[in-house]
Chimera marker file (.cmm) of the C-alpha trace (Angstrom):
<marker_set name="trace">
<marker id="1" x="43.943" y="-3.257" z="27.987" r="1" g="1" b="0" radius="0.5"/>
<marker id="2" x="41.775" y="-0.346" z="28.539" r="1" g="1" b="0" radius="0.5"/>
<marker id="3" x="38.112" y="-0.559" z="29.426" r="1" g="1" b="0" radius="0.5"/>
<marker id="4" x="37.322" y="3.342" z="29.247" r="1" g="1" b="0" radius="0.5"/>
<marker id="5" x="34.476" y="4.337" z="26.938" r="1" g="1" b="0" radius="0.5"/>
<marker id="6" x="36.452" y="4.783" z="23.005" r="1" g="1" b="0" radius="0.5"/>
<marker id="7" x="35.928" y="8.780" z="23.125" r="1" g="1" b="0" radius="0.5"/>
<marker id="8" x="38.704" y="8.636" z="20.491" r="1" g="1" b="0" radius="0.5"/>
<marker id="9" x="36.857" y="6.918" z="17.717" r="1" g="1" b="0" radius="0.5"/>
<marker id="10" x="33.443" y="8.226" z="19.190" r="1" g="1" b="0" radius="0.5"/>
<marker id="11" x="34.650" y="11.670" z="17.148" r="1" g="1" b="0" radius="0.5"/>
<marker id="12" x="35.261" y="10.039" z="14.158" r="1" g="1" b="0" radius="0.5"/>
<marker id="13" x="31.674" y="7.388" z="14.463" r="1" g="1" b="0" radius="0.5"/>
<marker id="14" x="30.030" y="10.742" z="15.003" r="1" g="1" b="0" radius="0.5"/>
<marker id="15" x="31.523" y="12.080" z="11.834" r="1" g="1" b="0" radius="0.5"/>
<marker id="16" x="31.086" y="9.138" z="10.024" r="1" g="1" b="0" radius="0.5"/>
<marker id="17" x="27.607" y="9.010" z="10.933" r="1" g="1" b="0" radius="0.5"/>
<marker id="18" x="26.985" y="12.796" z="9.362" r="1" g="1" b="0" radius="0.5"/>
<marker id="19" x="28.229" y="11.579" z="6.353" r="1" g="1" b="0" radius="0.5"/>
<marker id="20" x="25.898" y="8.533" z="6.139" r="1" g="1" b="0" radius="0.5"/>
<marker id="21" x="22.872" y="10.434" z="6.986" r="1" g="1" b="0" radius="0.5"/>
<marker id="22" x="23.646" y="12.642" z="4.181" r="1" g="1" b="0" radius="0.5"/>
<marker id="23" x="24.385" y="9.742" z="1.708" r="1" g="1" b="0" radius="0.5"/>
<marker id="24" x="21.101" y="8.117" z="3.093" r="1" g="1" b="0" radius="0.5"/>
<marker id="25" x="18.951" y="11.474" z="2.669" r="1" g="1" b="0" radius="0.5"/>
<marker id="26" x="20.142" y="11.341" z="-1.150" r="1" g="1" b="0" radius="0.5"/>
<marker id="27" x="19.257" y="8.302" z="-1.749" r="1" g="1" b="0" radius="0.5"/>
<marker id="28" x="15.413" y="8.915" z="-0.836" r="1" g="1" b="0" radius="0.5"/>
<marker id="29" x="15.499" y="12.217" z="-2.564" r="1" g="1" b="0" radius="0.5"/>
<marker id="30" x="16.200" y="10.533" z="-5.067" r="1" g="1" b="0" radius="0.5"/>
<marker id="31" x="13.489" y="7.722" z="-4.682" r="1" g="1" b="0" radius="0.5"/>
<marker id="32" x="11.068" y="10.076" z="-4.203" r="1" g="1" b="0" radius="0.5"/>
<marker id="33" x="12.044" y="12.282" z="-7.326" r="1" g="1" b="0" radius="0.5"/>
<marker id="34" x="12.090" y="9.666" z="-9.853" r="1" g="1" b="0" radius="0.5"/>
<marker id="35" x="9.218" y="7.514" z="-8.168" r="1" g="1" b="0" radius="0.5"/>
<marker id="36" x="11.503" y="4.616" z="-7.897" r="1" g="1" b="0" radius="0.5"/>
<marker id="37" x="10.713" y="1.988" z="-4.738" r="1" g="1" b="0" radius="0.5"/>
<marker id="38" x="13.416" y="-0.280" z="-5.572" r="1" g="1" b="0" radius="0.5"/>
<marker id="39" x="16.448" y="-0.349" z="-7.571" r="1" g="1" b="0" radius="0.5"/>
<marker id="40" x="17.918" y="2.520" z="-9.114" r="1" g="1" b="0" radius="0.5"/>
<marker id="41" x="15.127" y="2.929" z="-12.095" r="1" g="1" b="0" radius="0.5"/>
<marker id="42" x="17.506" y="3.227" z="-14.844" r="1" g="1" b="0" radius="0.5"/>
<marker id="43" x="17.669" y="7.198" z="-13.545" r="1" g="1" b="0" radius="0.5"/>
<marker id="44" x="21.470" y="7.767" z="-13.027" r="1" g="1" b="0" radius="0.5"/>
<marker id="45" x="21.147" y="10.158" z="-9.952" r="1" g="1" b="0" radius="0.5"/>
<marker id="46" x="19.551" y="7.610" z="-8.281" r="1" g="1" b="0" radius="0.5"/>
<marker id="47" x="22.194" y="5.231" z="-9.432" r="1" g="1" b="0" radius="0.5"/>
<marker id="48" x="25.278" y="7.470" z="-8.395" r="1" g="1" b="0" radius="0.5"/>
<marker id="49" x="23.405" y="8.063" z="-4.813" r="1" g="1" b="0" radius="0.5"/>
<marker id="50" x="23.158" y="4.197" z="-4.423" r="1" g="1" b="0" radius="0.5"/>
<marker id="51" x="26.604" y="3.733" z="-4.694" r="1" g="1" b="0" radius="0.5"/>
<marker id="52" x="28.086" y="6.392" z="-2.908" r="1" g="1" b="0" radius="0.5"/>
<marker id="53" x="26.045" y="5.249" z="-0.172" r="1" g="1" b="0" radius="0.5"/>
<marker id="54" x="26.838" y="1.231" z="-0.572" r="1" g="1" b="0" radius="0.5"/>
<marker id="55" x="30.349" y="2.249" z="-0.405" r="1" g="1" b="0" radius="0.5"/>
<marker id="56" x="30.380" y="3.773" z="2.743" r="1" g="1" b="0" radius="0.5"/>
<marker id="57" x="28.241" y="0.815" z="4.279" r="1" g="1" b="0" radius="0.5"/>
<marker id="58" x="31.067" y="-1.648" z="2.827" r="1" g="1" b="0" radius="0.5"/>
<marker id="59" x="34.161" y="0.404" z="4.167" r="1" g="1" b="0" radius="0.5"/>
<marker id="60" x="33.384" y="2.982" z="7.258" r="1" g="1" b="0" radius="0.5"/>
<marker id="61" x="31.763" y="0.025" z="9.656" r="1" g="1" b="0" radius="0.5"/>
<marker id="62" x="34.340" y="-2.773" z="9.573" r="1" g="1" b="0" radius="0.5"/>
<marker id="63" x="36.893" y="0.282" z="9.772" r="1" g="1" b="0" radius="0.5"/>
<marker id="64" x="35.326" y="1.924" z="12.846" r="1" g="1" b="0" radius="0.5"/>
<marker id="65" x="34.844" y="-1.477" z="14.515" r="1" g="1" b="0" radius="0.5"/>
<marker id="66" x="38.940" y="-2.071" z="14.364" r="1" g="1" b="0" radius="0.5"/>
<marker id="67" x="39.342" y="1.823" z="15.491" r="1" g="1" b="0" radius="0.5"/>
<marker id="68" x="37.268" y="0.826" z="18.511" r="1" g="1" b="0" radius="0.5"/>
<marker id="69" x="38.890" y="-2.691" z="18.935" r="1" g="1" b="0" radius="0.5"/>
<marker id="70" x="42.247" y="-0.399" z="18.517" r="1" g="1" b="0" radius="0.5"/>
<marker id="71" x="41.369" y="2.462" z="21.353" r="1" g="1" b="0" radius="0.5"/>
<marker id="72" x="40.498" y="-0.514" z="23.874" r="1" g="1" b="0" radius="0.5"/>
<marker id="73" x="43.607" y="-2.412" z="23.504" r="1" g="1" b="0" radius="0.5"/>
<marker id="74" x="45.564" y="0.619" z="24.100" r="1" g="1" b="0" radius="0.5"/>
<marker id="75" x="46.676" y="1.863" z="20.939" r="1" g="1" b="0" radius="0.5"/>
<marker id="76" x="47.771" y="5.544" z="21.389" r="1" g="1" b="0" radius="0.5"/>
<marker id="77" x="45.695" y="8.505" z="20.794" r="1" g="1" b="0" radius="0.5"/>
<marker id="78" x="47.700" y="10.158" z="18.037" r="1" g="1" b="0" radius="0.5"/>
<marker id="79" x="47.593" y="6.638" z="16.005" r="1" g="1" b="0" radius="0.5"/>
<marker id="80" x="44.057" y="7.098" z="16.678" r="1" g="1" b="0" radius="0.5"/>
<marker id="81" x="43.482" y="10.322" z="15.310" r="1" g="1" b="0" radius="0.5"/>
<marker id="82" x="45.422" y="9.662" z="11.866" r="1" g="1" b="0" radius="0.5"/>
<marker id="83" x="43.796" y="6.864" z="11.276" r="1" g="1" b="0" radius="0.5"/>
<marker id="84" x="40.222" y="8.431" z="12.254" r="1" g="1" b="0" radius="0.5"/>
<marker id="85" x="40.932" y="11.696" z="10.264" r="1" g="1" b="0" radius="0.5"/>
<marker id="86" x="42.733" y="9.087" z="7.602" r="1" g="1" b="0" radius="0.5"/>
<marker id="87" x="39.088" y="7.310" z="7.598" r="1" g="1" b="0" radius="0.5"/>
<marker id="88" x="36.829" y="10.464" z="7.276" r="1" g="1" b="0" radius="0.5"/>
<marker id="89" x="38.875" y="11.817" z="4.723" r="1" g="1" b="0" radius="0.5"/>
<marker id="90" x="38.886" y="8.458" z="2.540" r="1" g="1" b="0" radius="0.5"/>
<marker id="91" x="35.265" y="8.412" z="2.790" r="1" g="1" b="0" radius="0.5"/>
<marker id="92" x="34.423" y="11.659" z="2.243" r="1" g="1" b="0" radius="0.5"/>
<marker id="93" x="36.589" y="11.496" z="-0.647" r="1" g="1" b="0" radius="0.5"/>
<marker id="94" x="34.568" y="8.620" z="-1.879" r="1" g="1" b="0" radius="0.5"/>
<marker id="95" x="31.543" y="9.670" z="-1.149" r="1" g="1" b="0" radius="0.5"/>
<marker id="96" x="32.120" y="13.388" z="-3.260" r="1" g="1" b="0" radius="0.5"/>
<marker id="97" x="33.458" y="11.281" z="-5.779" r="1" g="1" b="0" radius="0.5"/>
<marker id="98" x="30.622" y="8.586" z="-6.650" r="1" g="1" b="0" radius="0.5"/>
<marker id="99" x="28.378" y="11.687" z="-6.365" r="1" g="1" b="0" radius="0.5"/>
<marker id="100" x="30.158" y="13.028" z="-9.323" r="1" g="1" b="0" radius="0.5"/>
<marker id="101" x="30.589" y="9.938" z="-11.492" r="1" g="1" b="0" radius="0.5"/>
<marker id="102" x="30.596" y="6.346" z="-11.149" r="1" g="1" b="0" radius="0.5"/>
<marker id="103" x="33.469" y="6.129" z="-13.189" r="1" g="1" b="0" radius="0.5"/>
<marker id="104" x="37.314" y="5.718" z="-12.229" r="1" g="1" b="0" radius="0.5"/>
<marker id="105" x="38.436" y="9.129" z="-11.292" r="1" g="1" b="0" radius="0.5"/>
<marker id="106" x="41.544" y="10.545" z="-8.583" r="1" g="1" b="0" radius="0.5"/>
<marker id="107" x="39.697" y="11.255" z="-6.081" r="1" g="1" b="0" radius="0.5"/>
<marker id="108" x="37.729" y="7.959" z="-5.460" r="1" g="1" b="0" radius="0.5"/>
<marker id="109" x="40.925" y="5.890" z="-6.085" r="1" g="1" b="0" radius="0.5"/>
<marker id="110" x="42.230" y="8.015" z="-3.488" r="1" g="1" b="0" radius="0.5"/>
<marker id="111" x="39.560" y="6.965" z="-1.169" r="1" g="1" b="0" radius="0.5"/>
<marker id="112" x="39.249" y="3.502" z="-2.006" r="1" g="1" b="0" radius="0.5"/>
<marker id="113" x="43.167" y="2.828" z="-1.765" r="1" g="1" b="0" radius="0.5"/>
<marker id="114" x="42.933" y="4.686" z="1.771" r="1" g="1" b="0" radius="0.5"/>
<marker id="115" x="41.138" y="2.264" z="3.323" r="1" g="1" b="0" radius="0.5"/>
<marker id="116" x="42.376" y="-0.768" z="2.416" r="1" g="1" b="0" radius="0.5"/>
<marker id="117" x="45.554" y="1.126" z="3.929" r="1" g="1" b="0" radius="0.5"/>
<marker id="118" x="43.378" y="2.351" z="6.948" r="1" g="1" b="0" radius="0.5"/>
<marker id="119" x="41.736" y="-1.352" z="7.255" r="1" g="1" b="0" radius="0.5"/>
<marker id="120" x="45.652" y="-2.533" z="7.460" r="1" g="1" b="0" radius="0.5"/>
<marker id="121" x="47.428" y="-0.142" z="9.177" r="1" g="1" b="0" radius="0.5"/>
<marker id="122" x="44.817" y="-0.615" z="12.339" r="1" g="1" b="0" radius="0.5"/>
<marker id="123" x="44.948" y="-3.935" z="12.567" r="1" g="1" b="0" radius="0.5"/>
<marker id="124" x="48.421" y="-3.755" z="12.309" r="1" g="1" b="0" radius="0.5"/>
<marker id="125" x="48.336" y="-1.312" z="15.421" r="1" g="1" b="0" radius="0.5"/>
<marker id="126" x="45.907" y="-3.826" z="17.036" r="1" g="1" b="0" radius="0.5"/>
<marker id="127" x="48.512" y="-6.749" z="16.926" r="1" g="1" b="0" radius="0.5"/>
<marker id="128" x="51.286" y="-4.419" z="18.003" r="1" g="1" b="0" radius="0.5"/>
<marker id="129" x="49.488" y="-3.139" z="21.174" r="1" g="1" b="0" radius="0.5"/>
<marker id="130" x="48.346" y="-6.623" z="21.717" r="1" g="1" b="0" radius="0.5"/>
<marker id="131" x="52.228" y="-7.803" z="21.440" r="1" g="1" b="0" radius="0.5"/>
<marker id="132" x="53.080" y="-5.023" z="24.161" r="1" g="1" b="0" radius="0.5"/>
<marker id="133" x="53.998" y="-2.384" z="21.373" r="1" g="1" b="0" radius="0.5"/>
<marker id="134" x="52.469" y="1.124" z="21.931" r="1" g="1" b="0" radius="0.5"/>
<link id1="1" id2="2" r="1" g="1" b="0" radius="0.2"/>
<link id1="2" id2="3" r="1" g="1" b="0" radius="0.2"/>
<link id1="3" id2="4" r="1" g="1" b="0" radius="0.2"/>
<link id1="4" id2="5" r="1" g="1" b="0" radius="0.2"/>
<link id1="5" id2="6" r="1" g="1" b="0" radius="0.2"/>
<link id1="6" id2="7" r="1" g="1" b="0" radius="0.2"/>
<link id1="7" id2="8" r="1" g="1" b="0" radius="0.2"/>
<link id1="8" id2="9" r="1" g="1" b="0" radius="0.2"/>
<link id1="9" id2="10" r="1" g="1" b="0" radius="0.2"/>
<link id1="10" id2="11" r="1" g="1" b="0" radius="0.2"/>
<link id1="11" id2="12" r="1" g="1" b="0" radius="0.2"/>
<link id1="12" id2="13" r="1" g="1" b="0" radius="0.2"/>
<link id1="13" id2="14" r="1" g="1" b="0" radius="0.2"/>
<link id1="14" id2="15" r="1" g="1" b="0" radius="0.2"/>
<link id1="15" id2="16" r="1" g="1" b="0" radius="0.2"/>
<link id1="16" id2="17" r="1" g="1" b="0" radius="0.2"/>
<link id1="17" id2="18" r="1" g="1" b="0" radius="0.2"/>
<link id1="18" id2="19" r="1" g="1" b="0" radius="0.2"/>
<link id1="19" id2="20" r="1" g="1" b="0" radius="0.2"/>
<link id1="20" id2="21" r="1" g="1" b="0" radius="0.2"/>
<link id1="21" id2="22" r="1" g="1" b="0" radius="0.2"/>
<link id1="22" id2="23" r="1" g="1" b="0" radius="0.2"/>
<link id1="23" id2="24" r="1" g="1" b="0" radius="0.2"/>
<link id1="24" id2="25" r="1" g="1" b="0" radius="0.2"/>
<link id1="25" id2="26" r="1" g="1" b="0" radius="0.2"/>
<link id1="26" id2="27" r="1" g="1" b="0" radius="0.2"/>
<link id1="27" id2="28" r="1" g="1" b="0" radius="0.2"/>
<link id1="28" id2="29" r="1" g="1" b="0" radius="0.2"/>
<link id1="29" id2="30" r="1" g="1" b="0" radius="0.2"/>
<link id1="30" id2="31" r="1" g="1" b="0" radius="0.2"/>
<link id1="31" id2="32" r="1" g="1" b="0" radius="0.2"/>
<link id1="32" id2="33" r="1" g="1" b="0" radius="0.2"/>
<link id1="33" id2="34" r="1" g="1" b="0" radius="0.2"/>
<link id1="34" id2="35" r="1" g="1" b="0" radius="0.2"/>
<link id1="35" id2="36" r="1" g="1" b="0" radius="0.2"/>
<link id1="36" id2="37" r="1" g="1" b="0" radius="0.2"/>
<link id1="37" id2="38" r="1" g="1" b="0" radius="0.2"/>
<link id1="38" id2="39" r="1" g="1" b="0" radius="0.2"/>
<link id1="39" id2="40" r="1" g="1" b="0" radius="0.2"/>
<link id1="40" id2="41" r="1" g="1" b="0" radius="0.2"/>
<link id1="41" id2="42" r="1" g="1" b="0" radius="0.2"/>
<link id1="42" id2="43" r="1" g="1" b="0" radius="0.2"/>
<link id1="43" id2="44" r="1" g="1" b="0" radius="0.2"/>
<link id1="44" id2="45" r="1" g="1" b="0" radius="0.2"/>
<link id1="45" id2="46" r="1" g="1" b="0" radius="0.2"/>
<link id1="46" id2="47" r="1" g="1" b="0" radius="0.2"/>
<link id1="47" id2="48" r="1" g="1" b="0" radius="0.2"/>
<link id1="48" id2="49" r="1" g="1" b="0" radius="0.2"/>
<link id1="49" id2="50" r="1" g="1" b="0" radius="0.2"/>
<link id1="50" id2="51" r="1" g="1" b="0" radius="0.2"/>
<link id1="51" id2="52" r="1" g="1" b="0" radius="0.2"/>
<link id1="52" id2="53" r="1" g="1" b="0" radius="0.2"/>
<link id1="53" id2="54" r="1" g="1" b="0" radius="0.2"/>
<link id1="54" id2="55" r="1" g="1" b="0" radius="0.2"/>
<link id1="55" id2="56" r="1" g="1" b="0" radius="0.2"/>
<link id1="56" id2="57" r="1" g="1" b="0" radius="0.2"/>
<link id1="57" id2="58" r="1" g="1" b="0" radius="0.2"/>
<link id1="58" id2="59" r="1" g="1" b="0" radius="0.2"/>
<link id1="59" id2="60" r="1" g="1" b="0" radius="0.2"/>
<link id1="60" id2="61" r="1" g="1" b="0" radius="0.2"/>
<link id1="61" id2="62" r="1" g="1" b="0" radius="0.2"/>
<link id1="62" id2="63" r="1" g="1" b="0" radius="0.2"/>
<link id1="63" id2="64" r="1" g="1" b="0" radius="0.2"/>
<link id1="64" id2="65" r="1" g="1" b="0" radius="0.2"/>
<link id1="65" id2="66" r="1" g="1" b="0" radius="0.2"/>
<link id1="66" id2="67" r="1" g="1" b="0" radius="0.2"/>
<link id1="67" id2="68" r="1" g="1" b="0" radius="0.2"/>
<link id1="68" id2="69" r="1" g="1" b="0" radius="0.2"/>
<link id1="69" id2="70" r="1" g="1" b="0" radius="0.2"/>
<link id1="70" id2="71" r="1" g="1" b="0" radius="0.2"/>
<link id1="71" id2="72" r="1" g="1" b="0" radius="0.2"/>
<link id1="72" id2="73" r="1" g="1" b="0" radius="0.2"/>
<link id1="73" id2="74" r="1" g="1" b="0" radius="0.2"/>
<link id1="74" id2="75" r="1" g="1" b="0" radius="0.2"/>
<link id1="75" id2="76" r="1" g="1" b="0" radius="0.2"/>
<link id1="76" id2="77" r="1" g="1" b="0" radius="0.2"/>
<link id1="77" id2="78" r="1" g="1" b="0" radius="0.2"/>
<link id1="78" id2="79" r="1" g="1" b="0" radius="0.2"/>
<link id1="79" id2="80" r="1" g="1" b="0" radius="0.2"/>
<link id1="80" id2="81" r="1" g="1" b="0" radius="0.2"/>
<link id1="81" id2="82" r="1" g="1" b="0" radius="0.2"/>
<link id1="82" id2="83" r="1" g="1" b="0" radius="0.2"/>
<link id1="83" id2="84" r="1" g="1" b="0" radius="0.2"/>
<link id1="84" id2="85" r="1" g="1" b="0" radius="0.2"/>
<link id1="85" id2="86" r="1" g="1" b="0" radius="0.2"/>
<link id1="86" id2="87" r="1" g="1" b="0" radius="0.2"/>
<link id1="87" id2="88" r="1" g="1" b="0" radius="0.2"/>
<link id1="88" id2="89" r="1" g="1" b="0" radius="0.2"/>
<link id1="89" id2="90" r="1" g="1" b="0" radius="0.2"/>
<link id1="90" id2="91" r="1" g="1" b="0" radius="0.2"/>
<link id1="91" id2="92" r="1" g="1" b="0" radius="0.2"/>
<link id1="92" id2="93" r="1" g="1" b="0" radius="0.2"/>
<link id1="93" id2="94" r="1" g="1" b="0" radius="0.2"/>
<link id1="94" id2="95" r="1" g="1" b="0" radius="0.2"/>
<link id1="95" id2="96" r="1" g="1" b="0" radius="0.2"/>
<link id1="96" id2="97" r="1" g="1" b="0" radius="0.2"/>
<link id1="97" id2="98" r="1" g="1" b="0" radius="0.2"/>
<link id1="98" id2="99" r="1" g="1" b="0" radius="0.2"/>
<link id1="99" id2="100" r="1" g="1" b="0" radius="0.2"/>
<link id1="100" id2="101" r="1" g="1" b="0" radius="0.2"/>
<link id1="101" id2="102" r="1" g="1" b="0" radius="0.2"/>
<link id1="102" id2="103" r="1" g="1" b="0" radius="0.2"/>
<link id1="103" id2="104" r="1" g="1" b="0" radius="0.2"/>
<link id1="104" id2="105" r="1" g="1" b="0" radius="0.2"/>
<link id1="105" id2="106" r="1" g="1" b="0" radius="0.2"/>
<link id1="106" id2="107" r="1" g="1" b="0" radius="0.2"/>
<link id1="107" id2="108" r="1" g="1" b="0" radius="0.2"/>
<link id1="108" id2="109" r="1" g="1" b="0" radius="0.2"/>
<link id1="109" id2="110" r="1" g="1" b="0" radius="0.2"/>
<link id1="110" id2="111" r="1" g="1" b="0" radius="0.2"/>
<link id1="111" id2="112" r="1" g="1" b="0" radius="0.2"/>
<link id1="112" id2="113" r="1" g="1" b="0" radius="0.2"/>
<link id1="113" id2="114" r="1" g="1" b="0" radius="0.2"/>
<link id1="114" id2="115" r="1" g="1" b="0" radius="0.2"/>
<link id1="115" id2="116" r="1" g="1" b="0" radius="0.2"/>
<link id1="116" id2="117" r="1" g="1" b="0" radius="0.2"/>
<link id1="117" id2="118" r="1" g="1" b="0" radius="0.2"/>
<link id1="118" id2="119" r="1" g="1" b="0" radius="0.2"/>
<link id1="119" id2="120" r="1" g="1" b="0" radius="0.2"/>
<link id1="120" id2="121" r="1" g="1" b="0" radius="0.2"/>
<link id1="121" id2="122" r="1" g="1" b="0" radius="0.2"/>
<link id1="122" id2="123" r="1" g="1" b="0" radius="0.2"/>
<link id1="123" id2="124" r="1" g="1" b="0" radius="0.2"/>
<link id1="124" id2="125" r="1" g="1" b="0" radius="0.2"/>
<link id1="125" id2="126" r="1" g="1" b="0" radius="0.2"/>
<link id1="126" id2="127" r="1" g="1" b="0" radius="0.2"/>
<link id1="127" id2="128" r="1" g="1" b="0" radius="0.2"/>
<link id1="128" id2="129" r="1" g="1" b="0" radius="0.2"/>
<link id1="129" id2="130" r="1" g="1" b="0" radius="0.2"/>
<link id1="130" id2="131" r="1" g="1" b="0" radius="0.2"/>
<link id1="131" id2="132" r="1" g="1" b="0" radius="0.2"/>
<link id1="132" id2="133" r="1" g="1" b="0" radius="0.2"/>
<link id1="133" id2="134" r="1" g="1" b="0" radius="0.2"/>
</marker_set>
């Protein structure tokens, strides 16, 4: 195992954290321009802003924990990195596409169906690095 600090998945929490100031800073823009303290008002932006931003506080934390939990037990760099791009892009993807509509539409089934495969795919690499398999 490897006790160095995870400056691997530091570059993609960084990233990820961007991305949820920016959904967070919609939401209260929101707030404040339809006067709405709690719940989404009935106003749809608001609505749409909520969302994007509860799905990134479901998916990107349990995902960056088993990035971390990865990078310590020695998975390698590269698997890393294409599973951290693999996680900013499925966010991101989400994230433009509840902004757009809370329906069903390509882009957020892309993101949503990424990371189940990101959540699996990394804890896949944990067990393998934890079985001696690199």
């Amino acid at each position: 195992m490897t006790t160095a600090f995870p400056l691997v998945t530091a570059i993609y929490a960084a990233l990820l954290g961007l991305l949820g100031a920016v959904l967070t800073a919609r939401v209260i823009i929101n707030r404040v321009r339809g006067r709405v303290d709690a719940g989404d008002g009935g106003i749809a932006a608001l609505a749409q802003a909520i969302r994007a931003h509860c799905n990134f506080v479901e998916q990107a934390p349990l995902a960056l924990l088993l990035l971390v939990v990865a990078e310590g037990v020695g998975v390698r760099p590269l698997v890393l990195n294409v599973l951290g791009v693999a996680l900013v892009a499925a966010r991101l993807a989400s994230a433009i596409a509840l902004s757009r509509s809370l329906g069903q539409s390509p882009l957020r089934q892309f993101g949503g169906g990424f990371a189940i495969l990101i959540l699996a795919a990394t804890s896949i690499a944990i067990l393998l690095a934890l079985a001696g398999v690199r």
